[in-house]
matplotlib code that plots the C-alpha trace (Angstrom):
import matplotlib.pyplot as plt

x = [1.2, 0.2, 0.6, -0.7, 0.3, -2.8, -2.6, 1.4, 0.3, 0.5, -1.7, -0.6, -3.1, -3.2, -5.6, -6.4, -6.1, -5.8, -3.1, -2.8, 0.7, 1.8, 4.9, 7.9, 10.4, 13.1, 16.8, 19.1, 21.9, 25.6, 25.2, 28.5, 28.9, 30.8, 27.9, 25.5, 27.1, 27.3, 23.2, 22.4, 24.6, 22.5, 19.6, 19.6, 21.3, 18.1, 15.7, 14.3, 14.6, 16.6, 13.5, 12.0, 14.9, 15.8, 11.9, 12.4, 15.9, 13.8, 11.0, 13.6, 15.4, 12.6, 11.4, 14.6, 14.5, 11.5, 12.9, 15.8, 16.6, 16.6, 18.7, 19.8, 22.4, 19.7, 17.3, 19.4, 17.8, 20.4, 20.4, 22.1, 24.6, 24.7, 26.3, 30.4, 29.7, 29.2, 32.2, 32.8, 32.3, 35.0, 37.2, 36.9, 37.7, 40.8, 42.1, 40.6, 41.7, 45.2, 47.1, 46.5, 47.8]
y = [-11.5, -14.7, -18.0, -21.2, -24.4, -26.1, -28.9, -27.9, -24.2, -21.0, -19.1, -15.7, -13.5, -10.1, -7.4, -6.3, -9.4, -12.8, -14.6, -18.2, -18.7, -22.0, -23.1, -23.1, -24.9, -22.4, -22.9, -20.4, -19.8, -17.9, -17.5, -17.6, -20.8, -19.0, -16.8, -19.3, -21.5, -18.8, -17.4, -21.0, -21.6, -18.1, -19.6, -23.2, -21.1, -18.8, -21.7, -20.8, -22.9, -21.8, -21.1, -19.0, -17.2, -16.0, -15.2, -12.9, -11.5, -10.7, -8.9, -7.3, -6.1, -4.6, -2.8, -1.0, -0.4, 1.1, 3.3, 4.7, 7.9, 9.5, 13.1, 15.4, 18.4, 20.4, 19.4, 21.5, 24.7, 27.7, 29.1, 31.8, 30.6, 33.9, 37.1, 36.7, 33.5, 35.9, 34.8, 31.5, 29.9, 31.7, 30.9, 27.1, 27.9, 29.1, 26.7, 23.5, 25.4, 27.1, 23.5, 23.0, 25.9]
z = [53.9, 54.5, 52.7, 52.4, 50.2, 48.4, 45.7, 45.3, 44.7, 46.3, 48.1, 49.1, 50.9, 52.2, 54.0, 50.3, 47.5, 47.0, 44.2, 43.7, 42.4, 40.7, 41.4, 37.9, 36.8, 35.7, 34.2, 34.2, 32.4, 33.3, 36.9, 38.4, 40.7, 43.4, 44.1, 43.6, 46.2, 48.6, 47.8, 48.4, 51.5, 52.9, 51.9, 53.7, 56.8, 56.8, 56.3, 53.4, 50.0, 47.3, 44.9, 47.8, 48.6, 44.9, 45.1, 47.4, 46.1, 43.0, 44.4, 46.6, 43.3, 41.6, 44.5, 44.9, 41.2, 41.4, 44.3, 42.7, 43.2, 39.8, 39.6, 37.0, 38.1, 35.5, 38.4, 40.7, 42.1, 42.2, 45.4, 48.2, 50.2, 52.1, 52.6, 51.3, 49.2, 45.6, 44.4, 45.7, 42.4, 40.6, 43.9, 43.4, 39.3, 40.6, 42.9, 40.1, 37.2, 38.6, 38.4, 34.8, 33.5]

ax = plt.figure().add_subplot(projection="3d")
ax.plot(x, y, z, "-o")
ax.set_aspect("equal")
plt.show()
């Protein structure tokens, strides 16, 4: 992606759209100043400005939201484990179960 500052706004292009993004003013509130001194310390170290850089973190963050792994043990498929492995599940019962009795 590329991007280009025009008139104090945004310009970020790629092979498939265009967005002209305006630059905000944003307060926030209850952000713990230890880790906001360190995410801005990272930040200057990196080169980029704090407003890019948390940016970034958020885009980062709702990509990886969007990528979570969602599971349910009811999506489990049951399976054989092979010849000798009938009676493994009663087996583990036994050695879980055996110390709280």
């Amino acid at each position: 992606m590329n991007v280009k500052t025009i008139e104090n706004k945004q310009l970020n292009t790629s092979m498939t759209s265009t967005t002209l993004v305006a630059p905000m003013q944003l307060s926030v509130k209850n952000v713990d100043n230890d880790v906001f001194r360190e995410f801005k310390a990272a930040s200057v170290k990196e080169g980029f400005t704090v407003g890019n850089a948390l940016t970034l973190a958020m885009r980062l963050w709702i990509e990886r939201r969007k990528k979570k792994f969602k599971m349910s043990l009811l999506d489990i498929k049951i399976g054989n484990w092979g010849e000798g492995t009938e009676k493994t599940s009663e087996k583990i019962d036994d050695v879980l179960y055996e110390k709280w009795q």
